[in-house]
LUMSEZA-645615 format. One record per residue (C-alpha): x, y, z; residue in three letters. Coordinates in steps of 0.02 Angstrom, whole numbers, padded with zeros to 5 digits, always signed. Example, Ala and Ser with C-alpha at 12.3 -4.5 7.8 and 13.67 -1.06 7.14 Angstrom:
2
+00615-00225+00390ALA+00684-00053+00357SER
This chain:
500
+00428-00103-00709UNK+00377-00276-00705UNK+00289-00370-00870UNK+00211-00521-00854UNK+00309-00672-00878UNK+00305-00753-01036UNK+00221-00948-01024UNK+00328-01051-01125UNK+00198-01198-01076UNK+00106-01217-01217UNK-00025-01224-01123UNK-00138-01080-01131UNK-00234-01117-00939UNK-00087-01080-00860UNK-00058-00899-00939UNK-00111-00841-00768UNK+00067-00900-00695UNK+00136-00724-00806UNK+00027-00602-00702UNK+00070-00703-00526UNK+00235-00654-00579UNK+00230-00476-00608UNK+00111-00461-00461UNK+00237-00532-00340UNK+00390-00465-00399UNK+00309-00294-00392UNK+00250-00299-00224UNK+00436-00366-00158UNK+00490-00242-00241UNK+00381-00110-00176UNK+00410-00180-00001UNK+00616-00194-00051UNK+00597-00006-00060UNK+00601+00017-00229UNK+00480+00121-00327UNK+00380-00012-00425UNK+00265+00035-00601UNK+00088-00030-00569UNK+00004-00164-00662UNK-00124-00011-00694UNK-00008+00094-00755UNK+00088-00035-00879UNK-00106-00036-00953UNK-00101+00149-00961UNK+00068+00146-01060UNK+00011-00014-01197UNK-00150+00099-01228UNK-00048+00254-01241UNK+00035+00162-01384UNK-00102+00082-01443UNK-00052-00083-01405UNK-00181-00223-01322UNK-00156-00283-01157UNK-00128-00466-01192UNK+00015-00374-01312UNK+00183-00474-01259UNK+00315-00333-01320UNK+00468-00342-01420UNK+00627-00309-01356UNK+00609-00130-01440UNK+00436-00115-01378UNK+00463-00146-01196UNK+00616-00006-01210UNK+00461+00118-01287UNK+00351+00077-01133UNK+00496+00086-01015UNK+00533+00261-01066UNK+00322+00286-01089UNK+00321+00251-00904UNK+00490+00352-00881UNK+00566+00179-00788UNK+00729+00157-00752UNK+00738-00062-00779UNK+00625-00165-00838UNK+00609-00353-00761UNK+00573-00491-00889UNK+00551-00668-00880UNK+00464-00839-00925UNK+00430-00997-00868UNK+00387-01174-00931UNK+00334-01331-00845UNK+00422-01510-00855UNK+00311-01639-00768UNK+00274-01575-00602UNK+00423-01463-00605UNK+00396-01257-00646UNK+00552-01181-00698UNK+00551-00988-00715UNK+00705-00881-00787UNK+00700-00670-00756UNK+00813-00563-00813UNK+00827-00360-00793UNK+00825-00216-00926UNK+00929-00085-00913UNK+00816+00039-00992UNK+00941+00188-00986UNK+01085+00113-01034UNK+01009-00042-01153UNK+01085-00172-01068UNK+01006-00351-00980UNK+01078-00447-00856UNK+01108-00628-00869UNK+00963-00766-00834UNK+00926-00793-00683UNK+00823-00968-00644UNK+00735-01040-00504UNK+00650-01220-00521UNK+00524-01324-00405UNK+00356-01417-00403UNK+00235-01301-00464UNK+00148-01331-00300UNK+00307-01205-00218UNK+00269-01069-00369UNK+00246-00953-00229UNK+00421-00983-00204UNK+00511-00987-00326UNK+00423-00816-00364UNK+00471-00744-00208UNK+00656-00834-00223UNK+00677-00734-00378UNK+00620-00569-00324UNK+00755-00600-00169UNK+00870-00627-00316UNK+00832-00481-00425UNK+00805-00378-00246UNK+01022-00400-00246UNK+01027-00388-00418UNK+00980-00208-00415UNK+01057-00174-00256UNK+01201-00280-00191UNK+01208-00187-00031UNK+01008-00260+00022UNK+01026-00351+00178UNK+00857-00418+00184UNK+00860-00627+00205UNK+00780-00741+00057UNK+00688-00824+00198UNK+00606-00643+00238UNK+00546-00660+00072UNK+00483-00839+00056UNK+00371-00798+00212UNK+00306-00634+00149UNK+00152-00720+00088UNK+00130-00862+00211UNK+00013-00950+00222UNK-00033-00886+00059UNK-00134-01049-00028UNK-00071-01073-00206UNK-00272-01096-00256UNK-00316-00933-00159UNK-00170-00836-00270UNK-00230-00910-00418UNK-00417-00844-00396UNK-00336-00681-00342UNK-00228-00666-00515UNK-00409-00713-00619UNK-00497-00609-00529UNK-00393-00464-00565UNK-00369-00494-00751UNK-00526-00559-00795UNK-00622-00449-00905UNK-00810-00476-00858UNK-00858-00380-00680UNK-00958-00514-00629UNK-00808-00660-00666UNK-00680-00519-00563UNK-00811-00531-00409UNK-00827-00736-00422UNK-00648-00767-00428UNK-00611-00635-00303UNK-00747-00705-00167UNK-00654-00870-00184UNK-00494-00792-00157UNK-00532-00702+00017UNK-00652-00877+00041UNK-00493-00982+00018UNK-00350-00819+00111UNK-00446-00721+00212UNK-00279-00637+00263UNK-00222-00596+00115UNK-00266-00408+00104UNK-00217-00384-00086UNK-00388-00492-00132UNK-00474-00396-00024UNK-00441-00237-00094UNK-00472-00302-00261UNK-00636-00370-00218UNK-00693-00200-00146UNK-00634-00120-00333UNK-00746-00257-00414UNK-00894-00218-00310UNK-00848-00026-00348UNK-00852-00043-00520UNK-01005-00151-00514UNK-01084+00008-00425UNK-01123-00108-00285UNK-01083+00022-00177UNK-01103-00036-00002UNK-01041-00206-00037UNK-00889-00105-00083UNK-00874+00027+00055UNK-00897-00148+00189UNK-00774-00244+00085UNK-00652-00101+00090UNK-00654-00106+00265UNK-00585-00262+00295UNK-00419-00175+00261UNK-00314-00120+00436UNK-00278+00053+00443UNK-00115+00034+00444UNK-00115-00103+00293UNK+00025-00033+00165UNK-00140+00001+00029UNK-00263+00079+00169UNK-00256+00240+00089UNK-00311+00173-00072UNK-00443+00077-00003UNK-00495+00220+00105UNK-00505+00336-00020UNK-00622+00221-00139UNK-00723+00179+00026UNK-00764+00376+00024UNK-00833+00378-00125UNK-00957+00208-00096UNK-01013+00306+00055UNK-01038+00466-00026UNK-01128+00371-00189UNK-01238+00303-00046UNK-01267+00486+00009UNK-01181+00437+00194UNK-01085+00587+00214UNK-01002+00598+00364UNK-00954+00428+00319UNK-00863+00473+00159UNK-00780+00630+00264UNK-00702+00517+00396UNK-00636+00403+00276UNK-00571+00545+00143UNK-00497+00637+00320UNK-00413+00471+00363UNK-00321+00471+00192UNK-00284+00673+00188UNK-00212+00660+00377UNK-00067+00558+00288UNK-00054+00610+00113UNK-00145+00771+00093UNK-00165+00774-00110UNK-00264+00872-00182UNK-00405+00752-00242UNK-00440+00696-00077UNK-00434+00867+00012UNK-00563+00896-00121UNK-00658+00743-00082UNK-00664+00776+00106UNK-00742+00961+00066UNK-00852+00876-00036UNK-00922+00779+00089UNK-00933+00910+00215UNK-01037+01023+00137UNK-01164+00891+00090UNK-01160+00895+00285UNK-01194+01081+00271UNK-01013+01102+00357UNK-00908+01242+00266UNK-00791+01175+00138UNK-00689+01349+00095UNK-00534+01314+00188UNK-00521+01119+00121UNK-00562+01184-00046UNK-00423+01324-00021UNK-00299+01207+00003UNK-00347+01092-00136UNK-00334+01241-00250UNK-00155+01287-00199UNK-00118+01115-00213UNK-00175+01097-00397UNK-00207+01282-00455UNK-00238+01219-00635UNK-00371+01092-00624UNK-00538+01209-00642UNK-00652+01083-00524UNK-00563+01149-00377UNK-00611+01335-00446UNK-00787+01297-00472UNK-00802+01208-00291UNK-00710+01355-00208UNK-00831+01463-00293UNK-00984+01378-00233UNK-00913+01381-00051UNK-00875+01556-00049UNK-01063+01591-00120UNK-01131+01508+00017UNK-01022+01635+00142UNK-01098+01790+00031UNK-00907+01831-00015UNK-00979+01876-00184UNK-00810+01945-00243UNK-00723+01790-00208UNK-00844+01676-00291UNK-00819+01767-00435UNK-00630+01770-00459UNK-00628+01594-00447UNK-00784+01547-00546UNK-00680+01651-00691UNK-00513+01541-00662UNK-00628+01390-00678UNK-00701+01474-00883UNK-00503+01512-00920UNK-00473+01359-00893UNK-00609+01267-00957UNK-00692+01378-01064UNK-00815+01228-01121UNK-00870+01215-00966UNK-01064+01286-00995UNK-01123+01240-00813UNK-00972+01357-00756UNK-01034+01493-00845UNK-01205+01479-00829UNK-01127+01499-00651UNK-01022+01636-00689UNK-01163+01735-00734UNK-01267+01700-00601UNK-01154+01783-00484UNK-01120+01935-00588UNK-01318+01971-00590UNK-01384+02044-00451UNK-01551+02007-00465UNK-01524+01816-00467UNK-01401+01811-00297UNK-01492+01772-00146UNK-01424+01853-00017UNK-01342+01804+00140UNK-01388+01895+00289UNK-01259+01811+00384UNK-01082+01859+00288UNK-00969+01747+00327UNK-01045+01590+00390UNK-01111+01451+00245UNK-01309+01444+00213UNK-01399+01306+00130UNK-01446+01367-00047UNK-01524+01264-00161UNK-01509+01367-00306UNK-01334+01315-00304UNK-01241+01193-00408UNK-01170+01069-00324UNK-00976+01070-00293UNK-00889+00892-00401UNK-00804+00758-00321UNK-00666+00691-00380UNK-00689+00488-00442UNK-00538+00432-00483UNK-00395+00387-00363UNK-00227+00408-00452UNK-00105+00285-00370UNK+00066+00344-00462UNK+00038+00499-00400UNK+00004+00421-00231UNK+00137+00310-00225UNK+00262+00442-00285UNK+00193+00569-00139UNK+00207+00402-00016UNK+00399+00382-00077UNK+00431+00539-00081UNK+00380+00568+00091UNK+00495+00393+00132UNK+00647+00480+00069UNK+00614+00653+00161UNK+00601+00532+00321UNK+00772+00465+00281UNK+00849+00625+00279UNK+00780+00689+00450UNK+00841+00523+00484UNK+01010+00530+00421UNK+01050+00678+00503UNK+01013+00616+00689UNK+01164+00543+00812UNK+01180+00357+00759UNK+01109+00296+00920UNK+00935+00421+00880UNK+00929+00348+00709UNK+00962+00183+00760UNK+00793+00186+00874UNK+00706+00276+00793UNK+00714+00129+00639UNK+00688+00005+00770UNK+00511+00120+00795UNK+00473+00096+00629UNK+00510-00100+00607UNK+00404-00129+00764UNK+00259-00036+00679UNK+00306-00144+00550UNK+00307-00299+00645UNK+00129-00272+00713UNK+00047-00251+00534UNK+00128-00413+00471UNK+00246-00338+00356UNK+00398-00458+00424UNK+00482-00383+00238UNK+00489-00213+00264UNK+00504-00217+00459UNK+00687-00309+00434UNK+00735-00183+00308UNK+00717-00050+00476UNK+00799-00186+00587UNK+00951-00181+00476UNK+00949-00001+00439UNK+00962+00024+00627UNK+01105-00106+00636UNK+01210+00001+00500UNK+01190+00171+00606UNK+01221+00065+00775UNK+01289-00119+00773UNK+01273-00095+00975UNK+01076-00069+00978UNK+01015-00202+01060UNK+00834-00180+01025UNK+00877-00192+00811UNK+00940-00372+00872UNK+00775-00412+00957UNK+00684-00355+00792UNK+00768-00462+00681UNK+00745-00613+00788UNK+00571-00598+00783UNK+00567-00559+00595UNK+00666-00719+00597UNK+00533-00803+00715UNK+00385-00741+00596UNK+00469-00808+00437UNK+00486-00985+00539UNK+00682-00977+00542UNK+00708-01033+00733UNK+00901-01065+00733UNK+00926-00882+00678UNK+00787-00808+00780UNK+00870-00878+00933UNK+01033-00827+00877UNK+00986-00653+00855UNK+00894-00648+01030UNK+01038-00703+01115UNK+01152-00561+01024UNK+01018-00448+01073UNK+01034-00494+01260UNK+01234-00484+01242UNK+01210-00297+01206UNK+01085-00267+01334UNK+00959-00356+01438UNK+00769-00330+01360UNK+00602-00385+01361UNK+00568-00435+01182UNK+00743-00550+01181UNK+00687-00639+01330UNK+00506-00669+01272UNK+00567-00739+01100UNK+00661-00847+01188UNK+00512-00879+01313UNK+00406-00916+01145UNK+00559-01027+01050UNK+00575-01139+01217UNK+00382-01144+01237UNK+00376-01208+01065UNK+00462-01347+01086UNK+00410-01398+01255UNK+00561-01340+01348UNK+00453-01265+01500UNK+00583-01238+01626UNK+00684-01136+01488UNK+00538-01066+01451UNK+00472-00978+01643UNK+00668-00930+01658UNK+00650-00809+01524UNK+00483-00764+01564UNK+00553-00718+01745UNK+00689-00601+01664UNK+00577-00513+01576UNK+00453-00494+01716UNK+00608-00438+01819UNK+00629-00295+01688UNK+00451-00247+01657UNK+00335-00311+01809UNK+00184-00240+01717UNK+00211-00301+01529UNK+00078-00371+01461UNK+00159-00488+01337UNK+00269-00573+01476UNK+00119-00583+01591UNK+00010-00686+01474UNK+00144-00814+01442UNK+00150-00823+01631UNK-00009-00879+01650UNK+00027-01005+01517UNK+00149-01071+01575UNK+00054-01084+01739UNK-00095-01166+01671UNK+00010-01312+01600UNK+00109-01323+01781UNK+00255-01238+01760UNK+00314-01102+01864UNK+00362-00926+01846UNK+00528-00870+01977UNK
């Protein structure tokens, strides 16, 4: 768990600096591989105990949320400002064991706060894990070319209490970033909770599918559509997120949708009920589905789970005895198959989207990956990591793509391709002496296209054209037909250099 840092500044304006802190560290440490407590969960936890948000805890009082939260450490910090200079100290929390590390301090023009926040999370990255491998200059790029005035509209705009401030400060933040997915996604919540609901769903869109919070913003982009009664909509986008973590509330959701469509929702609802036997929604929906198939019998064992379990629940059991009085069941001439019935209620959708339990399915699902993982051949393992940092590579995440790269190294110093991937992590993060350092390892091992176009792209970018069409002619020699090395030919072309 991250808390905001405290601002030693005296100067109330810059109270936003706290949040930029906990925001960063906790996505570097998401991306580090740790599991991270959410800024919406801390809330959950100073409600819990009745404390404000704008409560700055006590030594005692962070331990209380720590264990509220069941966290394992706890990172802590402040910062001050000398002139133009920002100086910011963290330090971590052993919550188990009640210890804290020593201070550790990063300083620079408050202009760099980006960072020295992303310096320190490098830091306490080690801290917690001597054995991480991942560079500091990974981390310093993780953002770039994040503006500092773009992150600072993006930390308002989440903490500001009026909707209508959250969507002003928010607009200016994807105005000033337009990269910078994490403003988009909380733009989209603002509009959501502003029930401006196909501002939302458009906004929410913006996010790539395979963006690290695409499931989130999926999931909230079904419900816009559905509030906007565009139903098959809502089902693609709840499908998307249930194709990759099928939980229970969005299982429900995509049933949901699909019998507003007039599709049959029994099996979704089936396995949202198996899922989560004990919440009674999924009952009542399953009943409803199976009284549109006529299976009379089965509508009414569930429609009696849903009363056990919430026996205040009057529109279930004005329900309940619907189906247990003849007279009032229309019946189905067609067993089996769903029919439109209007007499029906209508089966609930699920509003909320419940990120721990989201984020712990998403981890847990990282860790039964490293297993398979762990018990392939060290060559199998070692490419199938490289797999993953490529996929990595090509949604941006430069941070969690060299974490695979060096993974792959561990199970097999001798694969070539891990040595490609880190020199283009090391070309994205705008270290060029190590980028070409790890190409040329790379080609040591083994001669391969993505070596010899880094390379290609280090000599182009510095005007070194014959260099450049060498390389370019290796990896056309390997790969005729790749795409990549074919494009930089006809650069290179077009500026009168050419390819052997």
């Amino acid at each position: 768990m991250v808390l905001p840092f405290e601002n030693h500044t005296s100067q109330p304006n810059l109270d936003w600096i706290g949040e930029a802190a906990a925001d960063i560290l906790n996505r570097r440490m998401e991306a580090a591989g740790f599991l991270s407590i959410s800024r919406v969960d801390r809330l959950y936890a100073l409600d819990h105990l009745g404390l404000p948000q704008s409560f700055r805890p006590s030594r005692a009082t962070t331990i209380r949320i720590a264990q509220t939260l069941d966290s394992d450490s706890v990172i802590l910090g402040s910062y001050t400002i000398t002139g133009d200079r920002l100086s910011a100290t963290a330090q971590v929390l052993d919550a188990k064991a009640l210890k804290i590390t020593a201070p550790i301090q990063q300083e620079a023009d408050l202009k760099n706060l980006l960072d020295i926040l992303n310096s320190l999370a490098w830091r306490i990255a080690r801290q917690l894990d001597p054995s991480y491998s991942v560079a500091e200059q990974t981390f310093l790029a993780a953002d770039a070319p994040l503006r500092v005035d773009a992150f600072e509209n993006y930390i308002r705009g989440t903490i500001a209490e009026s909707p209508a401030e959250r969507v002003v400060h928010l607009k200016e933040a994807v105005r000033l970033a337009p990269s910078f997915t994490p403003a988009w996604l909380a733009l989209g919540k603002a509009y959501f909770a502003n029930q401006d609901y196909e501002s939302a769903a458009a906004t929410f869109g913006r996010l790539s599918k395979d963006d690290p919070k695409a499931l989130e913003a999926d999931f909230y982009r079904g419900l816009a559509f559905f509030y906007t009664a565009n139903y098959m909509k809502a089902e693609d986008a709840f499908a998307f997120v249930s194709m990759r973590l099928p939980l229970p509330e969005v299982v429900n959701n995509q049933a949901v949708a699909a019998s507003r469509r007039g599709r049959d929702g029994v099996p979704l609802f089936q396995q949202a009920t198996a899922a989560d036997p004990k919440d009674p929604d999924y009952h009542f929906n399953l009943a409803v589905a199976l009284r549109r198939r006529n299976d009379l019998p089965g509508a009414i064992r569930e429609i009696d789970q849903t009363v056990k379990l919430r026996p205040q629940d009057t529109e279930a059991q004005a329900f309940a005895n619907v189906l247990k009085n003849p007279g009032l069941v229309k019946v189905n001439p067609d067993r089996g198959k769903a029919i439109q019935d209007d007499t029906l209620p209508l089966e609930r959708i699920k509003r909320t989207y419940d990120e721990t339990g989201f984020r712990q399915a998403a981890f847990e699902l990282e860790q039964v990956q490293s297993m398979r993982l762990a018990s392939l051949p060290p060559a199998e393992r070692a490419s199938a990591l490289v797999n993953e940092g490529n996929q990595f590579i090509s949604s941006g995440l430069t941070l969690e793509a060299e974490r695979e790269f060096q993974s792959a190294l561990q199970a097999n110093p001798s694969s070539a391709l891990a040595h490609a991937g880190l020199a283009q992590v090391r070309e994205r993060s705008g270290d060029t002496n190590a980028a070409r350092q790890e190409a040329q390892k790379s080609l040591a091992l083994s001669p391969n296209v993505p070596a010899h176009l880094i390379l290609a792209r280090l000599d182009l970018a510095t005007n070194q054209l014959s260099e450049a069409s060498n390389e370019v002619g290796h990896a056309l020699k390997l790969e005729p037909a790749n795409a990549n090395a074919r494009g930089m030919k006809q650069a290179l072309e077009s500026r009168g250099q050419q390819v052997p």
